[in-house]
DOLOPA-874701 format. One record per residue: residue number from 1; residue in one letter; x, y, z of N, C-alpha, C in turn. Coordinates in Angstrom, 1 decimal. Example, Ala and Ser with C-alpha at 12.3 -4.5 7.8 and 13.67 -1.06 7.14 Angstrom:
! DOLOPA-874701
> pos code neast nnorth nup caeast canorth caup ceast cnorth cup
> 1 A 13.2 -5.7 7.8 12.3 -4.5 7.8 13.2 -3.3 7.8
> 2 S 12.8 -2.2 7.1 13.7 -1.1 7.1 12.9 0.0 7.9
//
This chain:
! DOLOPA-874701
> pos code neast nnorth nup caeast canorth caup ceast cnorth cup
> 1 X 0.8 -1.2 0.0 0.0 0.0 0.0 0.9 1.2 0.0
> 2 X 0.6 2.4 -1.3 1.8 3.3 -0.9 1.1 4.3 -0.1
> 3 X 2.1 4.8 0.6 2.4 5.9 1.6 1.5 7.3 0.9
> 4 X 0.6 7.6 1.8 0.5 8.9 1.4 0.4 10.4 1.8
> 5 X 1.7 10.2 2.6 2.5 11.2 3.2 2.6 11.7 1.6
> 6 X 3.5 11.6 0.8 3.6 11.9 -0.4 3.3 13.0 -1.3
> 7 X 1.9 12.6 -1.3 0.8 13.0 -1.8 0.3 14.3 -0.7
> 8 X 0.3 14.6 0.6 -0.2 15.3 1.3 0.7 16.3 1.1
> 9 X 2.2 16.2 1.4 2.6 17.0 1.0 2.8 17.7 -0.3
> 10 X 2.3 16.8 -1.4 2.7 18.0 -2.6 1.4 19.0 -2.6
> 11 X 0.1 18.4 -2.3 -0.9 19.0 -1.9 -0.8 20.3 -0.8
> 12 X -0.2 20.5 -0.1 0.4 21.4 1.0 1.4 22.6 0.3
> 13 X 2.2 22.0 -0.7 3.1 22.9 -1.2 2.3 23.5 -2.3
> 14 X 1.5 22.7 -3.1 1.1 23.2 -4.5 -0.1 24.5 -3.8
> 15 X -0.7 24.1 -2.8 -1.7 25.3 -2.5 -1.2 26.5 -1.9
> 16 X 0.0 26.2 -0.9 1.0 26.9 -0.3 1.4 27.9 -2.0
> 17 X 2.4 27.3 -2.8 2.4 28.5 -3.5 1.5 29.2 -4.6
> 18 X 0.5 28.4 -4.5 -0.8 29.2 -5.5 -1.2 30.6 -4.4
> 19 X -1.4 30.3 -2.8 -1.9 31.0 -2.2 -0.3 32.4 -2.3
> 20 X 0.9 32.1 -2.0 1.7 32.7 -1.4 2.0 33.8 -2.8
> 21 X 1.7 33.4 -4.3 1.6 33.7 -5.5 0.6 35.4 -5.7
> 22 X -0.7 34.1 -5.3 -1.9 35.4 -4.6 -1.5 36.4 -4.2
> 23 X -0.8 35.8 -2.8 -1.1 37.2 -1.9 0.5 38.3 -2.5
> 24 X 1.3 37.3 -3.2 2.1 38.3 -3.3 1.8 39.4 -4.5
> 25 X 0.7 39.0 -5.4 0.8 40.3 -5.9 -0.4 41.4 -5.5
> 26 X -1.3 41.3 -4.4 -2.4 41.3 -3.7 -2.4 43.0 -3.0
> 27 X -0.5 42.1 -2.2 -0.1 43.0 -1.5 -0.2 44.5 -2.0
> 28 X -0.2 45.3 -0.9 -0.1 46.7 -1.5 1.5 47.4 -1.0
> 29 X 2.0 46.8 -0.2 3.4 47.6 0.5 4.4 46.4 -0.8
> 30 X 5.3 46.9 -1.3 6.5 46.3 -2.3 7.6 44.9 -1.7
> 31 X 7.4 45.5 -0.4 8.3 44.5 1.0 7.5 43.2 1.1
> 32 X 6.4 43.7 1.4 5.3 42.8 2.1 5.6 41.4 0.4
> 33 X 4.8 41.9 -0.4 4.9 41.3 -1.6 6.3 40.2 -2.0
> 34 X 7.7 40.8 -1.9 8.8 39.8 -1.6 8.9 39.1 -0.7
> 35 X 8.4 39.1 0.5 8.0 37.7 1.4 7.3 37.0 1.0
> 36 X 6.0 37.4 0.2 5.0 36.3 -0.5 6.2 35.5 -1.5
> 37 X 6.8 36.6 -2.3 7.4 35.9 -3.4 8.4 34.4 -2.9
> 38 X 9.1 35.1 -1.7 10.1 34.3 -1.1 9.3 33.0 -0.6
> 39 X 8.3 32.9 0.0 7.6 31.9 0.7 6.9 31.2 -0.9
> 40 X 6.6 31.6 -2.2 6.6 31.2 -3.1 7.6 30.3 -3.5
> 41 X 9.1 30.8 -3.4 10.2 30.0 -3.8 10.5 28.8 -3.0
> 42 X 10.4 29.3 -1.4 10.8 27.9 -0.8 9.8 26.9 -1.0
> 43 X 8.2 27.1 -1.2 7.3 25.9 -1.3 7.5 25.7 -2.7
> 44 X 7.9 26.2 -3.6 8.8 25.8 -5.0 9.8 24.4 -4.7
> 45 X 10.4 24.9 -3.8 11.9 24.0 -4.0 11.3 22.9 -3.3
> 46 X 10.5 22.8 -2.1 9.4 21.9 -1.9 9.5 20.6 -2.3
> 47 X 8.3 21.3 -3.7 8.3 20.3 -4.7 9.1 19.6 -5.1
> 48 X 10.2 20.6 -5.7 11.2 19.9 -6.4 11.9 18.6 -5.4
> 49 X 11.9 18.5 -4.2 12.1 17.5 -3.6 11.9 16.3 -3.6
> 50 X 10.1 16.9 -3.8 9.4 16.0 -3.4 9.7 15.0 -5.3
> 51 X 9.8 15.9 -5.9 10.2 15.0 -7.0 11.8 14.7 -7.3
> 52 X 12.1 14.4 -6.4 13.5 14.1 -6.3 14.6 14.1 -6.8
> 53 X 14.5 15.7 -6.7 14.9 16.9 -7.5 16.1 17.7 -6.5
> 54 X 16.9 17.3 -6.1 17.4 18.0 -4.9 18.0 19.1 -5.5
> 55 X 19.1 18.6 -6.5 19.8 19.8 -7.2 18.9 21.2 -7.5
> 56 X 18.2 20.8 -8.2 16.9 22.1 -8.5 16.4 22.7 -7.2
> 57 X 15.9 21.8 -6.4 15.5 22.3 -5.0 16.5 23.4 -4.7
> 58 X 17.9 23.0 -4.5 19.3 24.1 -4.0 19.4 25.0 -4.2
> 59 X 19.3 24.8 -5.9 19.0 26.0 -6.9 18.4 27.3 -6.8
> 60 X 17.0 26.5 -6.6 15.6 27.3 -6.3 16.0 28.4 -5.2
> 61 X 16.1 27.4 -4.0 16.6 28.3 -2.9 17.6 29.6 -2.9
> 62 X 19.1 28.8 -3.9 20.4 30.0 -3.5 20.2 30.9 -4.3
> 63 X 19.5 30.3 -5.6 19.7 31.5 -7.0 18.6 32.3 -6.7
> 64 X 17.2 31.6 -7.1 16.1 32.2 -6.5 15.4 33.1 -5.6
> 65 X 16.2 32.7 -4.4 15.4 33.0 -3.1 16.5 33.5 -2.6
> 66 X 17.9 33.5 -3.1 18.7 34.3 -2.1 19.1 35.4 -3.0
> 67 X 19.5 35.1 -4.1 19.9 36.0 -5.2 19.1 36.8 -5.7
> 68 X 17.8 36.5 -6.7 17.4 37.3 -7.7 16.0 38.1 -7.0
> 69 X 15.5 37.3 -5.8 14.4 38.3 -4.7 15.4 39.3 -3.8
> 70 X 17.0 39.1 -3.4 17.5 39.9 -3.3 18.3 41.2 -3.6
> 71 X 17.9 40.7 -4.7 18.0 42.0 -6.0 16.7 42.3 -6.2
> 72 X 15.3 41.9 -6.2 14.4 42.9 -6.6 14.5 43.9 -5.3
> 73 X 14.7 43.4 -4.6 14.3 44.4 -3.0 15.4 45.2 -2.9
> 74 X 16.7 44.7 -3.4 17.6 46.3 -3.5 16.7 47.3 -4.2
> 75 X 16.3 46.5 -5.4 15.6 47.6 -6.6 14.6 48.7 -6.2
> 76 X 13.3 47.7 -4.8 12.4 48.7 -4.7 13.3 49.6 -3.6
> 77 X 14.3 49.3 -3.0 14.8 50.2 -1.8 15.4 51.2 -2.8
> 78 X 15.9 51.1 -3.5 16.5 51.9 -4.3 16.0 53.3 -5.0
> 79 X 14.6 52.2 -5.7 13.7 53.1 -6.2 12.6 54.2 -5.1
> 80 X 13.2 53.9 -3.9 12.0 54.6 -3.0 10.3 55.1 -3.0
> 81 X 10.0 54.3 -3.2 8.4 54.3 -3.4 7.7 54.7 -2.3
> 82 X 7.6 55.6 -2.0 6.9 56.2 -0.6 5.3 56.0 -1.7
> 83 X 5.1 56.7 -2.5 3.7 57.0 -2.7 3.2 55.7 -3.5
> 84 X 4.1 54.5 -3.6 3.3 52.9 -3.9 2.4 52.8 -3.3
> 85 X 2.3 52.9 -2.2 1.1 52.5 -1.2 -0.1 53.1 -0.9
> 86 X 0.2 54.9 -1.6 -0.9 56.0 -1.4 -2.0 55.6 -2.6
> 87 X -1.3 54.7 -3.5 -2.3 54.9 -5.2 -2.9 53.8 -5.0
> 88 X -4.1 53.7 -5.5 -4.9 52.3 -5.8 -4.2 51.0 -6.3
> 89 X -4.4 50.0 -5.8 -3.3 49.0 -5.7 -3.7 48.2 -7.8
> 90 X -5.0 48.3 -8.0 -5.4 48.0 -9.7 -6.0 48.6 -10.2
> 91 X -6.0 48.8 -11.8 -6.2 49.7 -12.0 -7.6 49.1 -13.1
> 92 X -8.1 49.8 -14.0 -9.3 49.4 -14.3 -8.5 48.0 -15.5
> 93 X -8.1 47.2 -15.6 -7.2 46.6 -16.2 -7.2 44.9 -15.5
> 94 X -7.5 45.1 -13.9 -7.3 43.6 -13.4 -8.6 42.6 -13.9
> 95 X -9.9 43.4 -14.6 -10.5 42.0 -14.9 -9.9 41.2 -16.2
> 96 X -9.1 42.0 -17.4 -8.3 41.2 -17.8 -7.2 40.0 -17.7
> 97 X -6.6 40.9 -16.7 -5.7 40.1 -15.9 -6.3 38.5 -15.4
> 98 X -7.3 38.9 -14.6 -8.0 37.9 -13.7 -8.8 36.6 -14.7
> 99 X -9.4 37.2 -16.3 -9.7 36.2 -17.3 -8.7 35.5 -18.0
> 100 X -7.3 36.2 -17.9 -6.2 35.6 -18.4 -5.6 34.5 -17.6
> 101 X -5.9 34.9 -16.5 -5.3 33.7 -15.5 -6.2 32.3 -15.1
> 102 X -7.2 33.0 -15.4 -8.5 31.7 -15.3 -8.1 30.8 -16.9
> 103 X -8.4 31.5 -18.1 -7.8 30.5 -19.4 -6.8 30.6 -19.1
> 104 X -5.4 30.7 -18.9 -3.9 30.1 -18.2 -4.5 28.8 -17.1
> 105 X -5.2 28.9 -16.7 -5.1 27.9 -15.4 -6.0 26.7 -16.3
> 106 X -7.1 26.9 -16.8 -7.6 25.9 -17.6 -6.8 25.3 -18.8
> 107 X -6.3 25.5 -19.5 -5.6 25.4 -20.2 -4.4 24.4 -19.9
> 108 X -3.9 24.7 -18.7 -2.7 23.9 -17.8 -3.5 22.6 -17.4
> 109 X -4.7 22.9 -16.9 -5.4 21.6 -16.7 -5.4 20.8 -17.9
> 110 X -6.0 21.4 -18.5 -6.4 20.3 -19.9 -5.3 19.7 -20.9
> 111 X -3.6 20.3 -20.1 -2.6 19.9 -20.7 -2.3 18.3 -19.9
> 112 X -2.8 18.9 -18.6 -2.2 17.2 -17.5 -3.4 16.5 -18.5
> 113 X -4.8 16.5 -18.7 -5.4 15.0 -19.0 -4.5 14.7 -20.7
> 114 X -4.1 15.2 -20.9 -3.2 14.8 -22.4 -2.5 13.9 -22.1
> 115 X -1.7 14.4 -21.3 -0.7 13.5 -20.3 -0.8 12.2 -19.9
> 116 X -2.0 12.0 -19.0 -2.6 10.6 -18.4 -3.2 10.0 -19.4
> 117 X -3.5 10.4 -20.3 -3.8 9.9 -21.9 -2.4 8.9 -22.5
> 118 X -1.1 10.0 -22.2 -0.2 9.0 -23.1 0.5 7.9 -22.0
> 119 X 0.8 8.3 -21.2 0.9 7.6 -19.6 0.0 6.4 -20.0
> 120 X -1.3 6.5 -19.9 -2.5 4.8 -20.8 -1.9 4.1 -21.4
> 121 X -1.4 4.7 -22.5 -1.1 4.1 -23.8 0.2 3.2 -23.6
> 122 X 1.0 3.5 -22.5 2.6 3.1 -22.4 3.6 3.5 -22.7
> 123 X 2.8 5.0 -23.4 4.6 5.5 -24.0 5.1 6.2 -22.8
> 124 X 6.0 5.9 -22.1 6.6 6.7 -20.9 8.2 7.3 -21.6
> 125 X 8.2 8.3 -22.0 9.8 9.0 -22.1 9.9 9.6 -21.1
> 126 X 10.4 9.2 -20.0 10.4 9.9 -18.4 11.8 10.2 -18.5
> 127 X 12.9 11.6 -18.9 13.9 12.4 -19.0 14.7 12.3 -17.6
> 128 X 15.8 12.1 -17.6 16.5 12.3 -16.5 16.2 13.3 -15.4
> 129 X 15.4 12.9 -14.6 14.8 14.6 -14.2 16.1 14.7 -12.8
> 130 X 16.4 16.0 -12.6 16.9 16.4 -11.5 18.9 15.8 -11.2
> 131 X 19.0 15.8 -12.3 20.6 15.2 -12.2 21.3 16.5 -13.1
> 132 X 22.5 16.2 -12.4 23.4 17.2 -12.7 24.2 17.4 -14.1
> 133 X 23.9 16.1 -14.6 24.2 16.2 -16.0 23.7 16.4 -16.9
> 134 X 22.2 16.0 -17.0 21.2 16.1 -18.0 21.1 17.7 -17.9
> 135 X 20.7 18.5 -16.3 20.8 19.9 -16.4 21.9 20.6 -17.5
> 136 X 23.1 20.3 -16.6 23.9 21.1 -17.4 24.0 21.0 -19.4
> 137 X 23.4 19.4 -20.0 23.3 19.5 -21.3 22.3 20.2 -21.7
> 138 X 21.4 20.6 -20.7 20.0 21.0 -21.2 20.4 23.0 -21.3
> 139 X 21.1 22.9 -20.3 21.7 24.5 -19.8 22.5 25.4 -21.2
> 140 X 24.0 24.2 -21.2 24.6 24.7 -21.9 24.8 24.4 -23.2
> 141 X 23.6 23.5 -24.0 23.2 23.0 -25.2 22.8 23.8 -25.6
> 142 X 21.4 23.3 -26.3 20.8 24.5 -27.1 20.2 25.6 -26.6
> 143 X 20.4 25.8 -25.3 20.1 26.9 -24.4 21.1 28.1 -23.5
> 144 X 22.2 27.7 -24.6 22.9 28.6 -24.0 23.2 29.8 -24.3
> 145 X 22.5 30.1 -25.7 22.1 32.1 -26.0 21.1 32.4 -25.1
> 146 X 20.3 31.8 -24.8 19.0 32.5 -24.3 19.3 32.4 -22.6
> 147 X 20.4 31.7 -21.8 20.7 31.9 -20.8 21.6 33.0 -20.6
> 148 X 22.9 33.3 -22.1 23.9 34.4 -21.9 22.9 35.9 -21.8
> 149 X 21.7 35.7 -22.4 21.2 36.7 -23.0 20.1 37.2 -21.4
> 150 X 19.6 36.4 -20.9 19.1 36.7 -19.2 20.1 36.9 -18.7
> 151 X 21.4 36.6 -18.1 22.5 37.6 -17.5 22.5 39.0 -18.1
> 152 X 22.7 38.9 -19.6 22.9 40.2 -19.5 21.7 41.5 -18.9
> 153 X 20.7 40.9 -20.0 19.3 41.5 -19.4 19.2 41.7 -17.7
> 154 X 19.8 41.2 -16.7 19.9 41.1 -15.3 20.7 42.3 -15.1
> 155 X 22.0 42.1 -15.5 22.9 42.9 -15.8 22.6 44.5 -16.3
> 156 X 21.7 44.6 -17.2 21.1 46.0 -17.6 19.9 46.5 -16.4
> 157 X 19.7 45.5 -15.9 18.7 46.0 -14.8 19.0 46.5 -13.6
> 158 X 20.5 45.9 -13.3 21.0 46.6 -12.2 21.7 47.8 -12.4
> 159 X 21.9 47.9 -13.6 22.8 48.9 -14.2 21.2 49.9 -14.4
> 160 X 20.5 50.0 -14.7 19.0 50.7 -14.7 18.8 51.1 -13.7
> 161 X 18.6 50.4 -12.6 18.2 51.1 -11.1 18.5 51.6 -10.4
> 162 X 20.4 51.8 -10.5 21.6 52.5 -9.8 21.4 53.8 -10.7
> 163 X 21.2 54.0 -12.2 20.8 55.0 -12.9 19.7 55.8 -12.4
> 164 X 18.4 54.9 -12.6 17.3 55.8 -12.0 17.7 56.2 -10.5
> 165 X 18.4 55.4 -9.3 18.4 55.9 -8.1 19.7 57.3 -8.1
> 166 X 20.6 57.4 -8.5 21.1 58.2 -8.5 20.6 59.6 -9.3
> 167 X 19.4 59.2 -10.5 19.5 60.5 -11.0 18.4 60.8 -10.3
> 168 X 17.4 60.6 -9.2 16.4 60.8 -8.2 17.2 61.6 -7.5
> 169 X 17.7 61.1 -6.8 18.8 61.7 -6.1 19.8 63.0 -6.3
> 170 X 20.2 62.9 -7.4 20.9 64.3 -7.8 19.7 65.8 -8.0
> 171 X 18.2 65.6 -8.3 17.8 66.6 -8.2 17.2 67.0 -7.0
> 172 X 17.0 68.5 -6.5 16.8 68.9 -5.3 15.3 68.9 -5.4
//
């Protein structure tokens, strides 16, 4: 009989970051919102555990959750947003939003019954998931323009918000 500890927890993590997702963009203070995000990432890496994913899980955590949420929150400290919090948090724009995420979310559903469709049939190509070699061929294969090209993009964005903060700053 299997165990369904398993199962409870991916149930716990998957609602954990749909909810932590929510509230992070909900929030109205910019701070508040990066703890959502952050509590997003660790019930992220979670998962990846749970699918026996450790490497990814570490990942998730150092790059993720220590690095690049570390850097948005220099960004909002930087940018000083006193009046983020005075302005209405949506604007006449979130019922699109909110129909886009509903077809996003159905859509994702009706991608898993495709799935347990071919899973029926027997064809299982189940990919090296969570190993350090398949990563890195997957990384530095055919994916290594489009990973040099997010550094730099990263790289222009810090180089953007040290611009905007200092020319804030230089006027009286």
């Amino acid at each position: 009989m299997p165990s369904i500890t398993p199962l409870l927890a991916f149930y716990y993590f998957a609602l954990a970051s749909v909810l932590s997702g929510l509230l992070a963009v909900t929030r109205k203070s910019p701070v508040h919102s990066m703890l959502w995000v952050l509590s997003l990432f660790m019930h992220m890496a979670g998962i990846f555990v749970l699918l026996s994913a450790e490497f990814l899980a570490a990942v998730q955590v150092i790059v993720y959750a220590g690095a690049i949420l570390i850097f948005y929150l220099f960004v909002v400290m930087l940018l000083d947003l006193p009046d983020e919090e005075s302005r209405p948090r949506y604007g006449k724009h979130w019922p699109f939003a909110a129909l886009g995420g509903i077809a996003f979310s159905v859509l994702a559903l009706s991608g898993g019954v495709g799935q347990k469709a071919s899973a029926a049939t027997g064809v299982t190509a189940q990919p090296d998931l969570g190993s350090v070699a398949s990563l890195g061929r997957e990384l530095f294969g055919p994916y290594a323009l489009p990973f040099e090209i997010a550094s730099v993009l990263l790289l222009a964005a810090i180089i953007g918000a040290v611009v905007l903060a200092r020319r804030r700053g230089a006027t009286p």
